[in-house]
C-alpha positions as CSV (number, residue, x, y, z in Angstrom):
1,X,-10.8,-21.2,4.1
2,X,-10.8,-19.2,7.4
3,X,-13.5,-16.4,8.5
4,X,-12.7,-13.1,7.6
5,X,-10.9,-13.9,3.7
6,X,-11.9,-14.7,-0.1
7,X,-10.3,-15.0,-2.5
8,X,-12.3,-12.3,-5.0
9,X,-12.1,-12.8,-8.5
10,X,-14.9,-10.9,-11.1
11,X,-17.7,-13.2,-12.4
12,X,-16.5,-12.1,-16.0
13,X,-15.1,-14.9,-18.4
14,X,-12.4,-15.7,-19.1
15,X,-11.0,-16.8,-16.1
16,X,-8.6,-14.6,-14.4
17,X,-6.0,-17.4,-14.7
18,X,-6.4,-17.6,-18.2
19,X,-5.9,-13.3,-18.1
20,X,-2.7,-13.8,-15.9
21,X,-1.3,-16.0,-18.6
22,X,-2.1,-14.4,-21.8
23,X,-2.8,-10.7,-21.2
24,X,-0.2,-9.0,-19.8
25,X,2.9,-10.4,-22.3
26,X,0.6,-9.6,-24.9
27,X,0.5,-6.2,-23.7
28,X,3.6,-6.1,-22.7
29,X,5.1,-6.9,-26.1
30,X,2.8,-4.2,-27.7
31,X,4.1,-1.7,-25.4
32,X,7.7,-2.2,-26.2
33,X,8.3,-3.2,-22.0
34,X,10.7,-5.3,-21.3
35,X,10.6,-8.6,-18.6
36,X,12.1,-6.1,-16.1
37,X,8.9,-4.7,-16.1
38,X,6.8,-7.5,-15.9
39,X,6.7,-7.5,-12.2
40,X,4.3,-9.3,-10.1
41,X,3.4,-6.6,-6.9
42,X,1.2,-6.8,-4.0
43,X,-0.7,-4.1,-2.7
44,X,-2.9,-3.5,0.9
45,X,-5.2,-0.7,1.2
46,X,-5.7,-0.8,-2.7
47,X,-9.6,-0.4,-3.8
48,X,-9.6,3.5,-2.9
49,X,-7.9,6.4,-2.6
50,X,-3.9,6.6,-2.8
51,X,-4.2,2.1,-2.8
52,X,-6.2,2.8,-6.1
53,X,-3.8,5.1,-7.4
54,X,-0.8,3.3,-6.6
55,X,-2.5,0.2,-8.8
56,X,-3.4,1.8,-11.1
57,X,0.3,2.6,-12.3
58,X,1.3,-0.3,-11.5
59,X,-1.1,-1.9,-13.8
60,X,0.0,0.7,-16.5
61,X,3.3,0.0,-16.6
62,X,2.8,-3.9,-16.8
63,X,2.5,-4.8,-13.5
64,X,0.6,-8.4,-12.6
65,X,-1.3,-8.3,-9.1
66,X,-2.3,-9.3,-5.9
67,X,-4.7,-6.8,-4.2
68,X,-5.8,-6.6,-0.9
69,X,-8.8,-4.2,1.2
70,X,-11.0,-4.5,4.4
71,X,-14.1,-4.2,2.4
72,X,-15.2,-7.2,0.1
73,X,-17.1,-5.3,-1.7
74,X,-15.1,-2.5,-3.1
75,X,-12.5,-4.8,-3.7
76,X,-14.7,-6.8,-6.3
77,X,-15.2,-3.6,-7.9
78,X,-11.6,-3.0,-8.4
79,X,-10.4,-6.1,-9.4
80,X,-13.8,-6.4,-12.1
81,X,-12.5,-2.7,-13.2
82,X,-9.0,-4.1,-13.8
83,X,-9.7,-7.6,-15.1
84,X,-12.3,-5.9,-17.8
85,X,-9.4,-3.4,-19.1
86,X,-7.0,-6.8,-19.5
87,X,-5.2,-6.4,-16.2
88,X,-4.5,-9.6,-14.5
89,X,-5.2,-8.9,-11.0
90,X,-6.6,-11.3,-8.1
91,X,-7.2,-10.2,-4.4
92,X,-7.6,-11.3,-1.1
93,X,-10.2,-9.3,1.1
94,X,-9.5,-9.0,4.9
95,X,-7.8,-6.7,7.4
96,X,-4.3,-6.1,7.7
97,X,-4.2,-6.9,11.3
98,X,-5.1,-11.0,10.8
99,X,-2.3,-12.7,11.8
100,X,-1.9,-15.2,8.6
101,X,-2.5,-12.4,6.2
102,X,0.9,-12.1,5.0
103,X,1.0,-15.7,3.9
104,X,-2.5,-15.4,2.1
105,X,-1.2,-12.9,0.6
106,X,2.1,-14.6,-0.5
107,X,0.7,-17.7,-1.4
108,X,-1.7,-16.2,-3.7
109,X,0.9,-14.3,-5.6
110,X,2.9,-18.0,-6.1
111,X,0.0,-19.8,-7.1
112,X,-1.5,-17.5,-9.8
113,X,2.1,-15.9,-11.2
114,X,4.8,-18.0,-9.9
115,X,6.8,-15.4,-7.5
116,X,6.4,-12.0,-6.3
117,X,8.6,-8.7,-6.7
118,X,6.9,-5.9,-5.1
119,X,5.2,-5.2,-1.6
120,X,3.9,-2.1,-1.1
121,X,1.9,-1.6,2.7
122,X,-0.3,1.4,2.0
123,X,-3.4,0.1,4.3
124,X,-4.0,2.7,7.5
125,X,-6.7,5.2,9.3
126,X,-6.6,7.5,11.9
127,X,-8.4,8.1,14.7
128,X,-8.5,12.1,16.8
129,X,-8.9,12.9,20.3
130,X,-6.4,15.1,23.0
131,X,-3.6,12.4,24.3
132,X,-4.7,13.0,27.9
133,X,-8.0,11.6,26.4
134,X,-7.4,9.3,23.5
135,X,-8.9,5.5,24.4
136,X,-6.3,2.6,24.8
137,X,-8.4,0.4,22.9
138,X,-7.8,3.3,19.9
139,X,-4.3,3.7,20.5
140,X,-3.7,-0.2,20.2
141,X,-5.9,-0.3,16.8
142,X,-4.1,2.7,15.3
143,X,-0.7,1.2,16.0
144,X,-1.1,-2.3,15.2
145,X,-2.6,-1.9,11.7
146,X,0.4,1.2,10.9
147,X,2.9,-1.1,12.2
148,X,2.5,-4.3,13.7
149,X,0.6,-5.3,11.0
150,X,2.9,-4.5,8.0
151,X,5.8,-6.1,10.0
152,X,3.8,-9.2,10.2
153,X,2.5,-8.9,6.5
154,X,6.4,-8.6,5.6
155,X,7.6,-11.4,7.3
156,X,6.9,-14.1,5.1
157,X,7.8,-12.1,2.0
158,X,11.2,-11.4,4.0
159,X,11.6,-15.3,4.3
160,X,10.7,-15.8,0.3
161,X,13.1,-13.3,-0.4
162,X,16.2,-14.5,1.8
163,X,15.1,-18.2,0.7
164,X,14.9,-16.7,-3.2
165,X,18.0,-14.1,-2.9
166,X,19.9,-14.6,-6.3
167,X,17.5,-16.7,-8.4
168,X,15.8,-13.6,-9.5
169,X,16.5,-11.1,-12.4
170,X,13.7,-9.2,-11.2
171,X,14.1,-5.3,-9.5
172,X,12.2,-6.4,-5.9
173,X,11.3,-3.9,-3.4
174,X,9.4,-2.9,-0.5
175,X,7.5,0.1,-0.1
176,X,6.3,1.4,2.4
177,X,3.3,4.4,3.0
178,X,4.6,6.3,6.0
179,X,3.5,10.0,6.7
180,X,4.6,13.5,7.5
181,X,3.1,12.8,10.7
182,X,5.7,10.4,11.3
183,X,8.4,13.2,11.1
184,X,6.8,15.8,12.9
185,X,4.2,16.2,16.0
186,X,0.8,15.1,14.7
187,X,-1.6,17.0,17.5
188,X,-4.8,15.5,18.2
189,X,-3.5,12.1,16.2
190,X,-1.1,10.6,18.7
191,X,-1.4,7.2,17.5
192,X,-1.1,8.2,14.1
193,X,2.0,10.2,14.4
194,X,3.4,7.2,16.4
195,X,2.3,4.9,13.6
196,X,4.3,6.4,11.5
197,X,6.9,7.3,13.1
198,X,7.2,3.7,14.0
199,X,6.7,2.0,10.0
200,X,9.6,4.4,9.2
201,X,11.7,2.7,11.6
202,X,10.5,-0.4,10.3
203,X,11.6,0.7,7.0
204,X,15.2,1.8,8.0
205,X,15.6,-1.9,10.2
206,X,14.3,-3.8,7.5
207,X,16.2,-2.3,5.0
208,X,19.7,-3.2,7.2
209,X,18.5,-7.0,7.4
210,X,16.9,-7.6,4.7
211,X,19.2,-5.7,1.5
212,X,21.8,-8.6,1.1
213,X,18.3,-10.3,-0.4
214,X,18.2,-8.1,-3.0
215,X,15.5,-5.9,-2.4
216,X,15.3,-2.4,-1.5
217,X,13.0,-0.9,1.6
218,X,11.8,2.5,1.9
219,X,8.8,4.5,2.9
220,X,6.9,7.3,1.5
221,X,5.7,9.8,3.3
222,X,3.1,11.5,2.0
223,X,1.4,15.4,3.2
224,X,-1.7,16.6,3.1
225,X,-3.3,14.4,0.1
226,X,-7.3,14.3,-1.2
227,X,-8.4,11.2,-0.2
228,X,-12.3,10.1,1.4
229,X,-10.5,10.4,4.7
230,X,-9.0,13.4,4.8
231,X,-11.8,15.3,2.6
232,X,-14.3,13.9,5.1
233,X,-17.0,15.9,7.0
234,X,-16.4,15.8,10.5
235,X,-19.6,14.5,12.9
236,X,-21.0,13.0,9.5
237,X,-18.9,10.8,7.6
238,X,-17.3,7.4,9.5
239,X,-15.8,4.3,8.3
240,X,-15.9,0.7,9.3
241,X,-13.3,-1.3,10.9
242,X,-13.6,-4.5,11.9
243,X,-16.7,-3.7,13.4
244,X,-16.2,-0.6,14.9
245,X,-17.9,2.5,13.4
246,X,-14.8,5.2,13.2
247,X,-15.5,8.9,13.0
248,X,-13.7,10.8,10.6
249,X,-12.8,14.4,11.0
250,X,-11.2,15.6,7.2
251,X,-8.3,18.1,7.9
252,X,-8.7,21.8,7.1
253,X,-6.7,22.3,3.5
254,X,-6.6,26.3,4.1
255,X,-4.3,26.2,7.1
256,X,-2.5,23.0,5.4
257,X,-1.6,25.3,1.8
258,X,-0.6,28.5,4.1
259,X,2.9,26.6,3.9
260,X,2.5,24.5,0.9
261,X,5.0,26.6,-1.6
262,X,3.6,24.6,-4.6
263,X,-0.1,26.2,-3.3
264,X,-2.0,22.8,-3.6
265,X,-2.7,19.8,-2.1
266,X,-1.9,16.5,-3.0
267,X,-3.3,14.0,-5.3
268,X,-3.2,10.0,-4.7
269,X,-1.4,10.0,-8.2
270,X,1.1,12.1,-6.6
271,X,1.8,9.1,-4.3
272,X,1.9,6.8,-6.8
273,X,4.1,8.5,-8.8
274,X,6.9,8.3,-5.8
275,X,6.1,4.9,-5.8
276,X,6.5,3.8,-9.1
277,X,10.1,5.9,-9.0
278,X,11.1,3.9,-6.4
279,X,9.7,0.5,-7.5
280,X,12.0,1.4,-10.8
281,X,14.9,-0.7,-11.5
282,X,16.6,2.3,-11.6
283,X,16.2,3.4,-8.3
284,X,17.7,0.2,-7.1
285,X,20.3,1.9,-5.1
286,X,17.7,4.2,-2.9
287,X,18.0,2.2,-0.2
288,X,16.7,2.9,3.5
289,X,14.8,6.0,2.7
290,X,12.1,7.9,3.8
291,X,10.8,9.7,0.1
292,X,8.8,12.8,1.6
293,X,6.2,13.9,-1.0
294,X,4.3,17.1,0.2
295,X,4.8,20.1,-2.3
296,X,7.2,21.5,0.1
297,X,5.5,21.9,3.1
298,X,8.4,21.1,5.5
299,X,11.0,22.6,2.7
């Protein structure tokens, strides 16, 4: 196996294959759910925050999965949470930006369930600094892991799907976690406003290429939501990415709700919930579009 990937799977018997194949249509029959339901979805970004949330409705509504995270260790967690509640649910640990990712990714889904249905890219971070200052180096990260890296990860799940278009009964999908920021100026976060900006073009080209394989693509873009990144205490709390030690900043929530009509911020389950209405079977004529979910702030 290369550097920088393993396969995690919790230490707790029995085996996670044998939880893939008897679990979840167990569960499934005693929910009433139907095989439509029965998906099998992979997920980036998904030990915390809106990642977490997004799986865990996923896994409530009888989802199988394929998790992925940049750190090893909270992934574990995650998948030992899931696996001891009767989810089946393997992972991959890595960053989004390795160039074989995609097909890690892919290949586990095949190997432990037999296809895939869902991909939803959720991983990202952003970095803050005046344009006139911000560092290349910064700029490149930013950008690559918002959208070079998705359109990589999505490439060989585009070629399973084109390759697959017809033999499935299955609702398939791609979802993508945009922003706000990718529909408006971002001050201060020029690399994440083009970021997003740029994985919701992404979404719209992808979903002209790639519909006649039966899948819909579209983004979410989420507002201000409560997450460890935007909650965090600027000069004091940082995160680690791929060696580099990023500062974060939080945002400031007062000025945020001044034009918030619902007068809160968001939650991750928020997110998720958008998610899961587009990853419905029903919504498999939304097709192309960008789902803004923000309690009215740009109403």
């Amino acid at each position: 196996m290369e550097p920088g990937f393993r396969i995690l799977q919790p230490d707790t018997q029995p085996p996670l294959r044998a939880l893939t194949a008897a679990c979840l249509p167990v569960a499934a029959l005693l929910s009433g759910r139907t095989a439509m339901e029965d998906r099998i979805a992979i997920v980036t970004g998904a030990a915390r925050g809106i990642g977490r949330a997004i799986v865990e409705k996923f896994a409530a509504e009888g989802f199988r999965l394929v998790l992925n995270d940049l750190s090893e260790d909270e992934l574990q967690a995650c998948l030992q949470d899931l696996n001891a509640r009767g989810i089946a649910a393997t992972g991959l640990a890595g960053s989004v930006r390795e160039a074989d990712l995609g097909e890690r990714l892919l290949a586990l889904a095949l190997g432990e369930y037999g296809r895939a249905d869902v991909f939803v890219n959720n991983a990202g971070f952003a970095t803050y600094a005046p344009a006139e200052d911000y560092p290349d180096d910064e700029f490149d990260l930013v950008v690559d892991t918002l959208v070079s890296a998705p359109f990589r990860l999505l490439k060989p799940f585009g070629r399973y799907l084109r390759d697959t278009a017809g033999a499935s009964a299955q609702a398939r999908r791609i979802i993508n976690i945009a922003s706000v920021a990718g529909l408006r100026s971002a001050p201060g976060q020029v690399s994440y406003g083009v970021g997003k900006a740029g994985i919701i073009s992404l979404t719209q080209t992808l979903s002209r290429e790639w519909g006649r394989f039966g899948v819909t693509v579209n983004a979410v873009c989420p507002g201000l939501i409560r997450t460890r990144l935007t909650e965090a205490k600027a000069g004091v709390d940082t995160i680690e990415v791929e060696g580099r030690t990023i500062p974060l900043r939080g945002m400031n929530f007062d000025d945020y709700l001044r034009v918030v009509s619902l007068g809160r911020a968001g939650e991750p389950e928020d997110i998720a919930g958008a998610v899961w209405l587009l990853a419905r079977p029903e919504a498999g004529y939304i097709h192309g579009q960008s789902l803004v979910v923000d309690g009215g702030g740009r109403a």
